[in-house]
C-alpha positions in Angstrom: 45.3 16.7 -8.2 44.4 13.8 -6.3 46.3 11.1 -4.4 46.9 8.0 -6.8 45.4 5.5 -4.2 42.4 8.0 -4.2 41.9 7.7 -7.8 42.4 4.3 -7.7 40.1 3.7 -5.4 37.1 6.2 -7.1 37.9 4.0 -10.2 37.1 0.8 -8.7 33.6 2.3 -7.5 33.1 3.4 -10.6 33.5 0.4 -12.4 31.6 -2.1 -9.3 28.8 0.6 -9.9 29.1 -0.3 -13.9 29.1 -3.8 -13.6 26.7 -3.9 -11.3 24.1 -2.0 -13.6 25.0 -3.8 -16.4 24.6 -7.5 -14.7 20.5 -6.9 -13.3 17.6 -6.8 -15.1 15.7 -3.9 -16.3 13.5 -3.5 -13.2 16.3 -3.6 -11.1 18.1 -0.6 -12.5 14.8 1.2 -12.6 15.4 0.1 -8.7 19.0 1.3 -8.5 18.5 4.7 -10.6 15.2 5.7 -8.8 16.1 4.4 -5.1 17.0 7.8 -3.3 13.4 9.3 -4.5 11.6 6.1 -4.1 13.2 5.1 -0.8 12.5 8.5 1.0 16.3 8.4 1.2 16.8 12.3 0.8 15.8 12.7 4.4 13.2 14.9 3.3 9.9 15.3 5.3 7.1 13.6 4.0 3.4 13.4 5.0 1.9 10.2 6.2 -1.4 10.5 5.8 -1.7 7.7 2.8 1.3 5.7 4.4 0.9 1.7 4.7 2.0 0.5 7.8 4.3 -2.4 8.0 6.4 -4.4 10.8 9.7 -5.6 10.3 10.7 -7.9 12.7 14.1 -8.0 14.1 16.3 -10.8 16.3 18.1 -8.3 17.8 17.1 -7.8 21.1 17.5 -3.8 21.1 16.5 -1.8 18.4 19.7 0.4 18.7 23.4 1.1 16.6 25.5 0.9 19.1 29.0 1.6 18.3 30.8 0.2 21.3 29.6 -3.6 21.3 31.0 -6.1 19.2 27.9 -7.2 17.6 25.1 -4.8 18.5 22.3 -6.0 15.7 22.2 -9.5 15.7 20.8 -10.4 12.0 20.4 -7.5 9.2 19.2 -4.2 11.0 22.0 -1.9 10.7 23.2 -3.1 7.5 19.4 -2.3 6.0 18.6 0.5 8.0 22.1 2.6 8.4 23.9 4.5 6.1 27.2 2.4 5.2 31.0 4.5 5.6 31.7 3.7 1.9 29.5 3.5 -1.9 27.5 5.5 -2.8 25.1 6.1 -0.2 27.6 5.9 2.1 28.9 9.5 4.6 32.3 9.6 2.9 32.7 11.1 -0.3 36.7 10.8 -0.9 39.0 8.7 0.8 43.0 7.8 0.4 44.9 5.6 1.9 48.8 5.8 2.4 51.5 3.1 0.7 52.3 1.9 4.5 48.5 1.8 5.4 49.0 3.9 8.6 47.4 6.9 7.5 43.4 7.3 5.9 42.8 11.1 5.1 38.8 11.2 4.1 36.3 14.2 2.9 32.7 13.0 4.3 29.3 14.8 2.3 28.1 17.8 3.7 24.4 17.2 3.6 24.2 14.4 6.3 22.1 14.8 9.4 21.8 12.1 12.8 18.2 10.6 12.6 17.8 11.4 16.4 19.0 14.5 17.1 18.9 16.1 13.5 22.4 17.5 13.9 24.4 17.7 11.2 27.0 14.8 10.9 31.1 16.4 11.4 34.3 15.1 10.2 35.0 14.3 14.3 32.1 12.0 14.2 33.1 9.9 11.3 36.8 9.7 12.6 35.6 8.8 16.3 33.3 6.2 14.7 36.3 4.4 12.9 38.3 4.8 15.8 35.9 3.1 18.4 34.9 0.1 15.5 38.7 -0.3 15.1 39.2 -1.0 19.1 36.1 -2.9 19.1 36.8 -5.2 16.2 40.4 -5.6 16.6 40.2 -5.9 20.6 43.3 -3.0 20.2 44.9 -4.5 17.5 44.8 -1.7 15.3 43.5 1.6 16.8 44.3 6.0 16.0 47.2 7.1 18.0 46.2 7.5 22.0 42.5 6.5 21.2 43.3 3.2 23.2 43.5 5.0 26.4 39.6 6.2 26.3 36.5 4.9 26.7 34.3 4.9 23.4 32.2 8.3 24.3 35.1 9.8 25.5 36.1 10.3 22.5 34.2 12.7 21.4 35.2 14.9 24.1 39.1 15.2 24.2 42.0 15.6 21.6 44.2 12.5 20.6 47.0 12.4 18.7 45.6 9.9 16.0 42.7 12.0 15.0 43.5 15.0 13.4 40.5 17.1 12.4 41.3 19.3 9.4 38.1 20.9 9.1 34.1 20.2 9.2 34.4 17.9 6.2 37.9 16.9 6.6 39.7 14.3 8.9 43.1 12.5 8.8 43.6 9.0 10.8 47.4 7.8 12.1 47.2 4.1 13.1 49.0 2.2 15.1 49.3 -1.9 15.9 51.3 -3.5 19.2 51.9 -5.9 16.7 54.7 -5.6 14.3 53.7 -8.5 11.8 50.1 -7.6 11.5 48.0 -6.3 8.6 47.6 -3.1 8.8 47.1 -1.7 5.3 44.4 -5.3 4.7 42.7 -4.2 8.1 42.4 -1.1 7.6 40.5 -1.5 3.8 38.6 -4.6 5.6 37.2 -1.8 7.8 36.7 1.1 5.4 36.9 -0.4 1.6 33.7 -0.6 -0.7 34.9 -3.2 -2.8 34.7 -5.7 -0.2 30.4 -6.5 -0.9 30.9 -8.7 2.9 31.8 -5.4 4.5 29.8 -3.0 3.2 27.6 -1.2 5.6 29.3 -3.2 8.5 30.9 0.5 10.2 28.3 3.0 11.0 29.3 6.4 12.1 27.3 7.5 15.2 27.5 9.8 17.9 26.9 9.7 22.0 23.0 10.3 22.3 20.9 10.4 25.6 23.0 7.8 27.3 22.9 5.6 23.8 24.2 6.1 20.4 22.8 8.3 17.2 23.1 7.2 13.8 22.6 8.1 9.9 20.0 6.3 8.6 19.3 5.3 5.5 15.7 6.6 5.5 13.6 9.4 7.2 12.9 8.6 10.8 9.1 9.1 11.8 9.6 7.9 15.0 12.5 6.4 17.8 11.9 4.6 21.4 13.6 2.1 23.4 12.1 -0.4 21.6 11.1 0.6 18.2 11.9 2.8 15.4 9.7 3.3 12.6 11.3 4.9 9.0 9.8 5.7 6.0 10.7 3.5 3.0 8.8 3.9 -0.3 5.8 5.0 0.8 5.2 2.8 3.8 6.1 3.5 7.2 7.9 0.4 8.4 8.0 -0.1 12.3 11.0 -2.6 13.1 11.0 -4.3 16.8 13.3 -6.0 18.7 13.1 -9.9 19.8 12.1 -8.3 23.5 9.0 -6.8 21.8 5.6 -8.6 20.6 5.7 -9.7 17.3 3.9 -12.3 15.4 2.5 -12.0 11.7 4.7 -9.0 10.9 5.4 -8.5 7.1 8.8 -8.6 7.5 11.4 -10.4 10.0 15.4 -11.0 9.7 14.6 -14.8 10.9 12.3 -17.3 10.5 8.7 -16.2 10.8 6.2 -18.9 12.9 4.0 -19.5 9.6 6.6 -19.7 7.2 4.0 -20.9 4.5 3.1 -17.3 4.3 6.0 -15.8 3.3 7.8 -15.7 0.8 12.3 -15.9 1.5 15.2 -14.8 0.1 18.4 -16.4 0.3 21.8 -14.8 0.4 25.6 -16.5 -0.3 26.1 -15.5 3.3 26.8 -18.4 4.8 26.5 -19.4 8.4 28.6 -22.2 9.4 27.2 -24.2 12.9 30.5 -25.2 14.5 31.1 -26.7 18.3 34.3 -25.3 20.5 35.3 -28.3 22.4 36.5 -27.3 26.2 40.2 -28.7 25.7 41.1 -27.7 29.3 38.1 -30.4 30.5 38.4 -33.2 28.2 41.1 -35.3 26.6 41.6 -36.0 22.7 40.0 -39.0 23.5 37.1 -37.5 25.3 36.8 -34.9 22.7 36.5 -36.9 19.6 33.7 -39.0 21.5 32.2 -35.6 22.1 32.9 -34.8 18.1 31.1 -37.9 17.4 27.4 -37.5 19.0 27.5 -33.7 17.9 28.1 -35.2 14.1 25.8 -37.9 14.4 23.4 -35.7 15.8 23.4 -33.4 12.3 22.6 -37.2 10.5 19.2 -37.5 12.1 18.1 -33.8 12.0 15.7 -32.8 9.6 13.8 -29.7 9.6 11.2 -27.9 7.1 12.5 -25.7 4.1 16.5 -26.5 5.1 18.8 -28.7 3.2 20.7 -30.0 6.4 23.9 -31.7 5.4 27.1 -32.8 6.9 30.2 -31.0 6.8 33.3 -32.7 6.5 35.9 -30.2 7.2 35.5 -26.3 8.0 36.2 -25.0 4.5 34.6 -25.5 1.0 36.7 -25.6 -2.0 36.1 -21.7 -3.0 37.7 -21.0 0.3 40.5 -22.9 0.6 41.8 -24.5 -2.8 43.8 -28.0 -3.0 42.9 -31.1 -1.4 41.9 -30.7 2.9 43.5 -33.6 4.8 40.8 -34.0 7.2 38.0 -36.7 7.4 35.7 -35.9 10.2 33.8 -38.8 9.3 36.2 -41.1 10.4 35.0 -39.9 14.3 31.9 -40.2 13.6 31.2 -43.7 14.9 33.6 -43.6 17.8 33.8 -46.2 20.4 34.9 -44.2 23.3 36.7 -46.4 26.1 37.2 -43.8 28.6 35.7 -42.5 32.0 31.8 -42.5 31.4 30.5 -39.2 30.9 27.2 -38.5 33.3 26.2 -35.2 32.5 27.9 -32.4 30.0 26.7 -28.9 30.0 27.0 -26.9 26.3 26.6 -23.3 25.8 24.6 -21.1 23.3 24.4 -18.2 22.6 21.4 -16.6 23.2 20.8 -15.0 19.7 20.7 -18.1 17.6 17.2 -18.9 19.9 15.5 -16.5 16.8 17.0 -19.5 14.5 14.3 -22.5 13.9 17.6 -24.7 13.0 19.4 -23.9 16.7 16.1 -24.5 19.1 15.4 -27.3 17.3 19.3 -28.6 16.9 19.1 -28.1 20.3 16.8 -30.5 21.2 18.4 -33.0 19.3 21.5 -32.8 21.2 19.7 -33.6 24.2 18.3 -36.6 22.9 21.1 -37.6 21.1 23.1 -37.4 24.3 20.7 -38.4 26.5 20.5 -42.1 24.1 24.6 -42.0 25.0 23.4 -42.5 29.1 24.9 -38.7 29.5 22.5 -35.9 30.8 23.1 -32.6 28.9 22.1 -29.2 30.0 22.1 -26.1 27.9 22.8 -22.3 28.5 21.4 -20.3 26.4 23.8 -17.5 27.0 24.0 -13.6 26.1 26.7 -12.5 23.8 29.9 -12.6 23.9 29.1 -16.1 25.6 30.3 -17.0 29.0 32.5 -20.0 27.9 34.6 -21.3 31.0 33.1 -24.2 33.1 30.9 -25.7 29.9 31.9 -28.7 28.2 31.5 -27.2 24.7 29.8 -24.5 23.1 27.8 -24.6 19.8 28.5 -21.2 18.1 27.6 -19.6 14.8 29.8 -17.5 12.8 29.9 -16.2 9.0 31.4 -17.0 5.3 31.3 -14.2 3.1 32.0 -14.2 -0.8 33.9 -17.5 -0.2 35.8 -16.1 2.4 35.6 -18.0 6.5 35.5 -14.3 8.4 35.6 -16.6 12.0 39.1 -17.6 11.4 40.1 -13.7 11.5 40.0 -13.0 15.0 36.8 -13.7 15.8 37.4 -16.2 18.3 40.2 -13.8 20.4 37.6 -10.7 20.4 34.9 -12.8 21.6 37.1 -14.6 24.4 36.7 -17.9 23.0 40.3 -18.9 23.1 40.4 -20.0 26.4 38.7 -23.4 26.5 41.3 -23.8 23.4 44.6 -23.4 26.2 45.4 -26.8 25.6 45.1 -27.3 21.9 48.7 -25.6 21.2 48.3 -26.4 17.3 45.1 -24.6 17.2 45.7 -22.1 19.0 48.7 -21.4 16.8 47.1 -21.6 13.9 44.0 -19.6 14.7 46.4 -16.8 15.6 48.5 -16.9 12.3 45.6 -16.9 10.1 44.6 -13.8 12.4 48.1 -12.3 12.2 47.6 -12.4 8.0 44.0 -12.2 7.8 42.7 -9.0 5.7 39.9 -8.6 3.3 42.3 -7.3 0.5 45.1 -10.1 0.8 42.6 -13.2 1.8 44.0 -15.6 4.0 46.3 -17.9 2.0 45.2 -21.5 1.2 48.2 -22.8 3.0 47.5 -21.3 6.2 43.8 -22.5 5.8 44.5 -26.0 5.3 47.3 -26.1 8.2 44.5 -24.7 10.2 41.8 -27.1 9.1 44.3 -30.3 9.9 45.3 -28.7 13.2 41.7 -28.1 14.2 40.8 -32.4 12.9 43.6 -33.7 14.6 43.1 -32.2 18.0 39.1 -32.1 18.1 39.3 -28.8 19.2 36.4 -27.2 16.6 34.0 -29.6 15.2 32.5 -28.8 12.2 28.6 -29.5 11.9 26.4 -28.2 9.1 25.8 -24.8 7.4 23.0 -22.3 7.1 22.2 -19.5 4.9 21.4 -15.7 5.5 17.2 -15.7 5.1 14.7 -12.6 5.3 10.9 -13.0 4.9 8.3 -11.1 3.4 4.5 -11.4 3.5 2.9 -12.7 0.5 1.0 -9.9 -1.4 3.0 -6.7 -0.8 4.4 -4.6 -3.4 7.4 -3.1 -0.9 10.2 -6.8 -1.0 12.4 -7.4 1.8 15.7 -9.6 0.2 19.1 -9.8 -1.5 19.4 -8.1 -4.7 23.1 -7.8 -5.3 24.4 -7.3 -2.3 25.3 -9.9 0.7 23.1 -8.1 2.8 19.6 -7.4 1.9 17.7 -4.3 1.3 13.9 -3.0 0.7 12.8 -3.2 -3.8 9.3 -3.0 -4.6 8.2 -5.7 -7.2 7.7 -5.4 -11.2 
């Protein structure tokens, strides 16, 4: 018999599978229905010889599936290319979670093979993938018994208490938090749960490979280097490359291609909100909103092709946080600032949002905005996490998801950009509530999100500046689509 929770859990599959059939046009359940034979998904060897070949550009700057890095693939590569945990494509079959949500006791497929070394995937390797994403997410919020005293690859090599093995197939997780009043049973379906479409496909399971990381992939490797990896998918081999690698007219990229009157785009609801971290420890309230102010005014005057570039006035929309805000951002927008003249200011990027037309060119209008202010600013482009610590401010991306702000759920603490915060104490305590209630399953409550929004307005700690949307690109003319079907991330259709 199985575990209520487990058939709980099968029946909300079931019916997100239903609904989802039932919502799309014809084509697109011909899509759905046909997707593991016309996708090369079986894994199956295939000959070549009448293959198309296509290249899919990526922003990421390795084309790898790294396990042990916070955000290994900048834009949508492992979400299109790896198989997901959960759904159905994904490595587990059956999964049940405990009332107290300390315990996860999962039954993986048996068919699944590692794209690199062709070895067949284990129960050890899905539970030491979970482990290492919980430490790495979380920063050790929520880890497997004993797991937090080993390095990621260790892991695969001695026995913790937290990770019980049951058989080939079989595994069974025991959690534990430092923290008494956090979420565990919400964390623990944020990291694992298929009916959560903005996590879907973010945990990978992988293994230790030749001093990187194997993974499962969705479709049949033809062929893996440092730099490239080329899979079949519906008949074409597609070669992705990494932002380090030459790439100009390719018939796909993640990010904005050079001609973009040559492709045509699709748009996701994932949302990308561009945000500055003010350096609280540097600058005074007064300093800050006069910062606040030349970033805001800056967004007025930028225009850019194909992007709808608007204002924000506070951090959150109305589907994710209900009730009236009590912010008005605009009221710093023409500031009159009194203070010490600024001479110079330096800002940090990170180095990823360079593949984003809307950052380089953002960029360039802070300078000039600044720069029209009699202050000289000077900009790091930065490698992620960013090095945030002698900078004046930082302008960051981060993500919305199905209405819901995932930056306010720890992001901030993992990526060690709560220090230049030290000295906003209402921020600060805020940011770490939200995180201490955060989960996917219980959202944040509007309360908490408004309290947060106020605190954040009232000491000009995080200025909110405009938003951007998740875009891919393909090539006018092909038959094989790169873009968002149902799902926040995108995937590969052909067209009807």
């Amino acid at each position: 018999m199985k575990p209520r929770h487990l058939e709980a859990a099968l029946d909300r599959n079931k019916a997100a599978r239903t609904i989802q059939r039932n919502n799309f046009s014809c084509w697109a359940l011909v899509f759905i229905s046909a997707s593991n034979l016309a996708f090369g998904r079986s894994g199956t060897n295939t000959s070549t010889s009448e293959h198309k070949n296509l290249v899919f550009c990526t922003q990421a700057k390795n084309v790898d599936f790294n396990l042990d890095e916070q955000v290994s693939q900048p834009g949508f590569v492992r979400y299109t290319f790896a198989r997901p945990l959960i759904g159905p494509e994904g490595v587990i079959d059956k999964i049940h979670f405990s009332p107290d949500g300390k315990t996860v006791e999962a039954v993986i497929k048996s068919n699944l093979v590692f794209a690199l070394s062709k070895e067949k995937v284990t129960a050890r390797d899905v539970a030491n993938s979970i482990a290492v994403s919980a430490i790495v997410r979380w920063g050790k919020g929520i880890f497997p018994e004993g797991s937090d005293q080993f390095e990621p690859k260790q892991l695969w090599n001695v026995s913790v208490p937290g990770i019980e093995i049951k058989s080939e197939i079989a595994f069974k997780l025991r959690l534990h938090s430092p923290s008494q009043s956090l979420n565990i049973t919400g964390r623990l379906n944020d990291l694992l749960s298929s009916s959560v479409p903005s996590r879907k496909g973010s945990l990978i399971v992988g293994k230790p490979y030749k001093g990187g990381w194997d993974f499962v992939s969705l479709y049949p490797v033809v062929k893996k280097d440092s730099r490239r990896l080329s899979v079949l998918v519906n008949g074409h081999i597609v070669e992705i490359r990494s932002s380090n690698d030459r790439c100009s007219n390719a018939d796909f990229y993640d990010y904005g291609p050079p001609n973009l009157e040559d492709y045509d785009f699709s748009k996701s609801d994932y949302a990308m909100p561009r945000m500055a971290i003010l350096n609280t420890n540097k600058h005074s309230l007064e300093s800050r909103i006069y910062i606040a102010s030349i970033l805001r005014r800056a967004v007025r005057k930028f225009k850019i092709a194909s992007m709808d570039i608007k204002l924000e006035n506070s951090h959150f929309r109305p589907t994710e946080a209900k009730g009236d805000l009590q912010v008005d951002w605009a009221s710093y927008d023409q500031t009159v600032y009194r203070g010490k003249k600024h001479k110079s200011l330096v800002a940090v990027i990170p180095a990823s949002l360079i593949a984003y037309a809307d950052a380089r060119k953002y960029a360039d209008f802070l300078i000039t905005s600044f720069k029209d202010e009699g202050i000289n600013l000077k900009i790091e482009w930065s490698d992620f996490p960013p090095k945030f610590l002698h900078q004046d401010f930082g302008f960051f991306a981060f993500a919305v998801a199905k209405g819901r702000p995932k930056w306010v759920e720890g992001t901030l603490s993992i990526l060690g950009l709560m220090d230049p915060l030290k000295n906003a104490k209402n921020t600060t305590q805020q940011l770490n509530k939200c995180y201490e209630n955060a989960s996917a399953t219980i959202p944040i409550n509007d309360k908490d999100l408004k309290d947060l929004d106020l605190a954040l307005y009232q000491e000009a700690s995080i200025v909110p500046l405009y938003r951007e949307f998740g875009k891919v690109y393909t090539k006018r003319g092909l038959d094989l689509k790169y873009g968002f079907l149902y799902k926040t991330y995108p995937e590969f259709h052909t067209s009807r």
